[in-house]
C-alpha positions in Angstrom: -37.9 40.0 -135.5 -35.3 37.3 -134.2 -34.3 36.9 -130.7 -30.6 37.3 -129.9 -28.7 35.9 -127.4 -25.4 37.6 -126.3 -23.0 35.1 -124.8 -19.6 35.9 -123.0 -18.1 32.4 -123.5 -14.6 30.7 -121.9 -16.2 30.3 -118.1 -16.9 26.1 -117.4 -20.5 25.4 -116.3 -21.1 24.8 -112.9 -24.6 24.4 -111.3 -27.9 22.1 -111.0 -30.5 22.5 -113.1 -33.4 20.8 -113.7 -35.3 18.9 -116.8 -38.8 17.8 -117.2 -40.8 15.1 -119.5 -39.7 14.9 -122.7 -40.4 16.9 -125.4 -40.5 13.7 -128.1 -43.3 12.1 -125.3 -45.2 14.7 -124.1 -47.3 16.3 -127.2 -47.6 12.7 -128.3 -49.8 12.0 -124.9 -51.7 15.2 -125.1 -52.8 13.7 -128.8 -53.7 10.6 -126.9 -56.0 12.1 -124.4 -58.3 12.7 -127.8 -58.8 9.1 -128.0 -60.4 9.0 -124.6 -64.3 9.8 -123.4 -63.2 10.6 -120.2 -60.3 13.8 -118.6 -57.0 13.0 -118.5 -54.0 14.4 -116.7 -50.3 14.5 -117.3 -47.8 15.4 -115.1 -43.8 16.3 -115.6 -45.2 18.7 -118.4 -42.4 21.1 -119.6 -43.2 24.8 -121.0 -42.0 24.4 -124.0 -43.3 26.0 -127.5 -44.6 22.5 -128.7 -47.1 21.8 -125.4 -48.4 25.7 -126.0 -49.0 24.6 -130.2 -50.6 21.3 -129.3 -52.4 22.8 -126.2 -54.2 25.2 -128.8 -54.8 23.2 -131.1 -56.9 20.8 -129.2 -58.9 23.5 -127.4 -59.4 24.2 -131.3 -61.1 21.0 -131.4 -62.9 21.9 -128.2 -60.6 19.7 -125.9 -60.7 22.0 -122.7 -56.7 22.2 -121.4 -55.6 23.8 -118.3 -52.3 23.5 -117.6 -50.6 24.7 -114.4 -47.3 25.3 -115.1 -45.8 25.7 -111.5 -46.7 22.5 -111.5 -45.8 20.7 -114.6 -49.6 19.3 -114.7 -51.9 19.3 -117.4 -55.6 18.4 -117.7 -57.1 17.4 -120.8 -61.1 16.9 -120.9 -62.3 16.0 -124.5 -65.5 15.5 -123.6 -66.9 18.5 -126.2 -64.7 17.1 -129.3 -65.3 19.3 -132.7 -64.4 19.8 -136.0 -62.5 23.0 -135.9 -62.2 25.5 -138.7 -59.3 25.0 -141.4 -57.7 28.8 -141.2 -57.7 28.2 -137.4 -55.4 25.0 -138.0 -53.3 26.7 -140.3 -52.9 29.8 -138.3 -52.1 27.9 -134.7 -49.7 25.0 -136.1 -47.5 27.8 -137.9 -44.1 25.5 -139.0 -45.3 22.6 -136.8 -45.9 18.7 -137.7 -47.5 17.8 -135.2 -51.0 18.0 -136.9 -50.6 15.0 -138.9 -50.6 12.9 -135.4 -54.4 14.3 -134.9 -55.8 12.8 -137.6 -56.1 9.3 -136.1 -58.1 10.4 -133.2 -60.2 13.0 -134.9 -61.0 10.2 -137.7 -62.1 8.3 -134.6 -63.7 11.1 -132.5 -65.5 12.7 -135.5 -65.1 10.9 -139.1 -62.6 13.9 -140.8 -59.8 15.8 -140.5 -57.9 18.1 -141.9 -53.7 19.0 -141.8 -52.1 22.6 -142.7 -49.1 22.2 -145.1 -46.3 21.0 -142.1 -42.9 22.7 -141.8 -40.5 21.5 -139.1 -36.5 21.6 -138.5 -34.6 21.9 -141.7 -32.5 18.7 -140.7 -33.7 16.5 -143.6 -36.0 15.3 -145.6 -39.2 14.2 -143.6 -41.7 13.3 -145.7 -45.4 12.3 -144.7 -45.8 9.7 -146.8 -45.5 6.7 -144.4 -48.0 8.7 -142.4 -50.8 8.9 -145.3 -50.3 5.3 -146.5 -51.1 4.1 -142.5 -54.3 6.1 -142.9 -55.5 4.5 -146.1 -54.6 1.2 -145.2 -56.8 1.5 -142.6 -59.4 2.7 -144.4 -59.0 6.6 -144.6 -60.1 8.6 -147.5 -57.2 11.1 -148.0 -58.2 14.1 -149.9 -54.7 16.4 -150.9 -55.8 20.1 -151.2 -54.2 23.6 -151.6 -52.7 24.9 -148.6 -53.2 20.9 -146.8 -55.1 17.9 -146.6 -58.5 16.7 -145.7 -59.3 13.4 -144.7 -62.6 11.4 -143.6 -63.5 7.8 -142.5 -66.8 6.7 -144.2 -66.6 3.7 -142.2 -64.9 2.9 -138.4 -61.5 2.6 -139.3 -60.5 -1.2 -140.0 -57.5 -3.0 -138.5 -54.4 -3.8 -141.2 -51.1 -5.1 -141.4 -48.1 -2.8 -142.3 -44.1 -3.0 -142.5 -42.3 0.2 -142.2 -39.0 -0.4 -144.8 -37.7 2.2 -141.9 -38.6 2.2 -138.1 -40.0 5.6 -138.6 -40.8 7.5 -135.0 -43.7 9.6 -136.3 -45.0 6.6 -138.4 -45.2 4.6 -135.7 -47.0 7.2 -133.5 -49.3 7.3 -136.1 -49.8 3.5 -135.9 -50.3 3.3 -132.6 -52.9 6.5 -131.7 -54.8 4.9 -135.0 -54.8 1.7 -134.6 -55.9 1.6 -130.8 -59.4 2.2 -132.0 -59.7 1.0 -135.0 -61.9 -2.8 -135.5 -59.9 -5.6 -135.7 -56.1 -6.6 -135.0 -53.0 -4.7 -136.3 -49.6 -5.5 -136.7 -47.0 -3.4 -137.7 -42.9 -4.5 -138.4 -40.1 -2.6 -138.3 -41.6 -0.4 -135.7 -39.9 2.2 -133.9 -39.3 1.3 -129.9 -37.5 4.2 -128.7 -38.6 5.2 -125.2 -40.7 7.9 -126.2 -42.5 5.4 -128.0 -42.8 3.1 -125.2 -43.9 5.3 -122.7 -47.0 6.8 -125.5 -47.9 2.8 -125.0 -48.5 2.9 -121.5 -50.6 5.7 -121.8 -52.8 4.0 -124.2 -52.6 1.2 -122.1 -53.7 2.5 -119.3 -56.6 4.4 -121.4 -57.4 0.3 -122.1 -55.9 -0.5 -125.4 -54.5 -3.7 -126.0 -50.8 -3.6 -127.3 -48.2 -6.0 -127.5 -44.5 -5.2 -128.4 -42.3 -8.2 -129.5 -38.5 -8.2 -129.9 -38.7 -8.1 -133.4 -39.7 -4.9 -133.8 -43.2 -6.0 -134.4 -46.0 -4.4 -132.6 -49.5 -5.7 -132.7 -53.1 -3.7 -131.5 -56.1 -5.0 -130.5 -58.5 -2.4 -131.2 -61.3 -1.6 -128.7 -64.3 0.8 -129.0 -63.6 3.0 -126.4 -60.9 4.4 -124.7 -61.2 6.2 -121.4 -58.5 8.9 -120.0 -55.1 8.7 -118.0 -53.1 10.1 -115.6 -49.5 9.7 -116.0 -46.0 11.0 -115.5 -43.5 11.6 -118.2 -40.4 10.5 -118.7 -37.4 12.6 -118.3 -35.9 14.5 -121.5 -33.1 12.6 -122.2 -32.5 14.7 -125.4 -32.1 17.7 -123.1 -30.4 15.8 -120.3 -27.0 14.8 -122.7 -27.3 18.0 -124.2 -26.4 19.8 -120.8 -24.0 16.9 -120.9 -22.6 17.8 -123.7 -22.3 21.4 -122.4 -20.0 20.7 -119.1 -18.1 18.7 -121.5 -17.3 21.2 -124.0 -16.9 24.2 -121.2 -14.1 22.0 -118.7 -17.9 21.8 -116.4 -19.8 19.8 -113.8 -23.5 20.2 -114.2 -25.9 18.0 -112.0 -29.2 17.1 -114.4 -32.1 16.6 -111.9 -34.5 14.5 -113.9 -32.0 12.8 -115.7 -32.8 9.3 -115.7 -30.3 6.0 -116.8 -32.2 3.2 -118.8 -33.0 6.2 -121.1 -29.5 7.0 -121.5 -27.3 4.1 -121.3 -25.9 4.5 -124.5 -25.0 8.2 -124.2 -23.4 7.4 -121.1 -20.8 4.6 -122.5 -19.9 7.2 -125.4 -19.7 10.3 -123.1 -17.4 7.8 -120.8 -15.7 7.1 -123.6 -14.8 10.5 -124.7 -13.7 11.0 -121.2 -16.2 12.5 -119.0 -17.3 11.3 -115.8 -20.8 10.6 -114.7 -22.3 9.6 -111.3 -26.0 8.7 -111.4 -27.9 9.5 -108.6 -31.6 9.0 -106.9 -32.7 12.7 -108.2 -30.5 12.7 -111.6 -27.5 12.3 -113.0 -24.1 14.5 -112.6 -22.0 14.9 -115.5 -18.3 16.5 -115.5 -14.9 16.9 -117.0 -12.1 15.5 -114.8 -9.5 18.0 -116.3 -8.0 15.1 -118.5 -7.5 15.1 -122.1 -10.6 14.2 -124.0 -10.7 10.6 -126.4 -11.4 11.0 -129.8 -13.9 8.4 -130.8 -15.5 6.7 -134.0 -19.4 7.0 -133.4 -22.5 6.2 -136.0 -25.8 7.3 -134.8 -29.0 5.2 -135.4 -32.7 4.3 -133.7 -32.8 3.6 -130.8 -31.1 1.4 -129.3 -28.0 2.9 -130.8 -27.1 6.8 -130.3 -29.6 9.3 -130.9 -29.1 11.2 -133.8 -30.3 14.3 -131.4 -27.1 13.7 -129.3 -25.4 13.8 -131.9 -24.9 17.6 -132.5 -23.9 18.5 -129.0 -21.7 16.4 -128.7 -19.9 17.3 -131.7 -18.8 20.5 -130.5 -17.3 18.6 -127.6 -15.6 16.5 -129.8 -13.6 19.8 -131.3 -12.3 19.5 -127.7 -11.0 16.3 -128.3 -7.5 15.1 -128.6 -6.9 13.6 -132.1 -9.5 12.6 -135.0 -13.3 11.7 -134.4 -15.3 10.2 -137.0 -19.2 10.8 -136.8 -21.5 9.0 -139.3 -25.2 10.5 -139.3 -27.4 7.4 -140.1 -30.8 8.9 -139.0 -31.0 12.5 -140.8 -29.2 13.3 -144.2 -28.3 16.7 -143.5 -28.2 17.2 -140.1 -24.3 18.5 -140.7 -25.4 22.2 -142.0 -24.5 23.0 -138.2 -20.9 22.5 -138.6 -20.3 25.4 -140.8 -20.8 27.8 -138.2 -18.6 25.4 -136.0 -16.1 26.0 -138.2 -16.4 29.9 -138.2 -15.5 29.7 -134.8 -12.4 28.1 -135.3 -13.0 24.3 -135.2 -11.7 21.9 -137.8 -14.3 19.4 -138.9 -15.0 18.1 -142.8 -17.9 16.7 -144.5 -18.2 13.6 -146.7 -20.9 12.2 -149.0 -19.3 8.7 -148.1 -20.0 6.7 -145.2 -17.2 6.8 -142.8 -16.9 4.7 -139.5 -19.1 2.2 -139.8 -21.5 -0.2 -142.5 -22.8 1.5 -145.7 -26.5 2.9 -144.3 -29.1 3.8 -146.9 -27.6 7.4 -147.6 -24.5 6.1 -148.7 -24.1 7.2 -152.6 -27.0 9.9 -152.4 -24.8 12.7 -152.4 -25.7 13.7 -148.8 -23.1 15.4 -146.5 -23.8 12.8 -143.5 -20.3 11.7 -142.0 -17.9 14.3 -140.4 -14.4 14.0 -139.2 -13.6 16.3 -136.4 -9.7 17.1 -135.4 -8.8 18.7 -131.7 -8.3 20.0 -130.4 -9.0 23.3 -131.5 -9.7 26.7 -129.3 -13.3 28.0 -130.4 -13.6 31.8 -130.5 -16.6 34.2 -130.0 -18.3 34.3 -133.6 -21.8 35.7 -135.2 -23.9 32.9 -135.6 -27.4 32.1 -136.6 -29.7 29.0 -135.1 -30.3 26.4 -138.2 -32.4 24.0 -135.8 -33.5 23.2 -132.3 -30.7 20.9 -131.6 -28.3 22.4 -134.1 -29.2 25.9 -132.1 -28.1 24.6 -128.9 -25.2 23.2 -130.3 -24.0 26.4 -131.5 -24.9 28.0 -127.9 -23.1 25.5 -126.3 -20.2 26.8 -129.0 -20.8 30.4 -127.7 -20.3 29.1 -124.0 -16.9 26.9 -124.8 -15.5 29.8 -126.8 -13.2 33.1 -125.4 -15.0 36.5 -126.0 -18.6 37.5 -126.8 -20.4 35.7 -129.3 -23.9 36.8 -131.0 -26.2 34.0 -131.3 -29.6 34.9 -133.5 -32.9 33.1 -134.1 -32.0 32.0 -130.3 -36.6 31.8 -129.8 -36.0 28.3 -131.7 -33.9 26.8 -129.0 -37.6 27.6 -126.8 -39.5 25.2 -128.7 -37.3 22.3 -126.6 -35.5 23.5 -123.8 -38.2 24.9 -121.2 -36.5 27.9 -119.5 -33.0 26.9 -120.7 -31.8 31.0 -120.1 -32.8 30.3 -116.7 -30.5 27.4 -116.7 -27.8 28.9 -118.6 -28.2 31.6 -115.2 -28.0 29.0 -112.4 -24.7 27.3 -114.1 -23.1 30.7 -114.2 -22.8 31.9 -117.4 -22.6 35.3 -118.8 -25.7 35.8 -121.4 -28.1 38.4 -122.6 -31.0 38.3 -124.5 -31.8 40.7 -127.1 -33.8 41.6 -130.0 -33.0 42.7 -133.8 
């Protein structure tokens, strides 16, 4: 069974909507609250398919959760912390890879764990390596079986020093939720600092671990032998945010993003300016909308942060079909997050995919044989297609295709897009547009 979504494209967006804590953040913190002896409490907590996976899984481990989702509040008591059964794991974490940040904590909390084989978007190669190597160094037995992996601590965990040869989000999640707890001091280079990251630090902080974060990309821990709970807020979803950004672009819109926040977006913002959209940031979000002028073509190479996201990337290419001239886009972060394009294409827009590394310095793809630059021409009318959803952000970037193009387009696998945009046909109802959801 695959969701459909019907979609009668070719009317601009026009609306408010609303976006909560980020998606990147907010499993992250509910790993955290493992860590502690006492509750904890988050707040800005998005229904999403990835709070409802990690949610189970830790009342798996007998974390009691109760989550009001009116509210956007979640409480988090680990108090009764337990090794759950393998089949259970396997059975609640489905595709997700999110497990593999557990292991940390319950090495901690209990001495063991165990991860199901993980799935996850089919964007590129995302390999756990970097996450198994932190756990040994730090003094983790890692034990590879059929169907996943067990791991036990026959010792409290011991501080190390380790260099990432890429700042590697996950890896450094890992790091962090590890090394809070463990004896000793640890220092990690080539870290990852996006905000996500930063804001998983005040958590811990607040939960009293010791954490410093230098402008080298070096990041060291203190470790401490307990850790009590938090309350917090999350950030805003800035993925989500420029991805309705994207949409008022692509649709000649004006869509006011409550939640949207600026320091989170700063570098999305230049680049959307740049294209030609306007932006006004305001107390309660920001508002995002096409003047009516003729959109910019523009050069653009993604990266970590503080360069553009790769996860704005793909919405904003189908804006960029809108564009007057040639774009170049050079995908530095994921080596085949272009498999989107093809249904772009099917709908009438003009974009081509190089192994080489257009637009900007040679990045550690280059002469790998990966389609990871694009050059976009506009602009060129989209029309109504059938089209199937590759990945979460690739999804939305083909229904933001669906909404820019004339006639009735038939997006499937449209249940993917739920894992990171909470309520987002709700949204796609307030701005105006014409969808229905169906079933095959």
């Amino acid at each position: 069974m695959s969701d459909i979504l019907y979609v009668n494209g070719g009317t601009p967006l026009h609306g408010t909507i609303t976006v909560r804590g980020a998606k990147n953040f907010v499993s992250k913190a509910m790993v955290a609250s493992l860590l502690g002896e006492t509750p904890s409490r988050l707040s800005n907590v998005p229904l999403i398919r990835d709070v409802e996976v990690v949610s189970g899984l830790l009342d798996l481990h007998g974390v009691a959760v109760h989550y009001d989702t009116a509210a956007g509040v979640l409480d988090l008591d680990p108090s009764n912390v337990e090794t759950a059964h393998v089949a259970d794991i396997d059975a609640h974490a489905g595709s997700s890879r999110i497990p593999i940040l557990l292991c940390g904590p319950l090495l901690h909390r209990l001495g063991e764990a165990f991860i199901p084989d993980l799935g996850g978007c089919a964007i590129g190669d995302r390999p756990i390596n970097y996450h198994l190597d932190i756990l040994r160094q730090f003094g983790a037995v890692v034990d590879k079986r059929a169907g996943g992996i067990h791991l036990r601590a026959p010792r409290r965990l011991q501080g190390t020093k380790i260099s990432l040869p890429y700042p590697s989000v996950g890896a450094t999640e890992q790091l962090l939720l590890t090394a809070v707890r463990a004896e000793g001091i640890t220092e990690l280079s080539g870290a990852a600092i996006e905000p996500e990251i930063m804001d998983l630090i005040a958590v811990l902080q607040k939960m009293g671990a010791i954490i410093s974060v230098d402008t080298d990309r070096v990041i060291r821990i203190e470790g401490v032998e307990r850790l009590v709970g938090y309350h917090h807020r999350a950030l805003g979803d800035r993925i989500e945010a420029a991805s309705w950004a994207s949409a008022a672009l692509a649709t000649g819109g004006d869509i006011m993003v409550k939640g949207a926040t600026q320091p989170e977006m700063m570098t999305f913002l230049n680049t959307f300016r740049k294209v030609g959209g306007q932006f006004d940031v305001l107390d309660d979000g920001i508002r995002f909308w096409h003047p009516g002028d003729k959109l910019n073509s523009i050069v653009l190479e993604t990266d970590v942060h503080p360069g553009f996201m790769t996860d704005w990337q793909q919405p904003l290419v189908v804006a960029l079909t809108q564009a007057s001239g040639l774009s170049i886009v050079h995908e530095t972060v994921y080596e085949n997050r272009f498999g989107f394009t093809n249904s772009l294409t099917k709908m009438g827009a003009t974009i081509q995919v190089y192994k080489e590394c257009l637009g900007g310095a040679a990045c550690r793809f280059g002469q790998r044989n990966f389609n990871h630059s694009a050059v976009i021409s506009g602009p060129t009318p989209l029309r109504a297609a059938d089209i199937t959803v590759p990945d979460l952000r690739g999804g939305f970037s083909h229904l933001i295709a669906s909404l820019a193009a004339q006639g009735r387009s038939t997006v499937r696998g449209i249940d993917l897009i739920d894992r990171g945009y909470e309520f987002f046909q709700d949204k796609l109802a307030a701005l105006g547009a014409d969808v229905e959801r169906g079933c095959s």
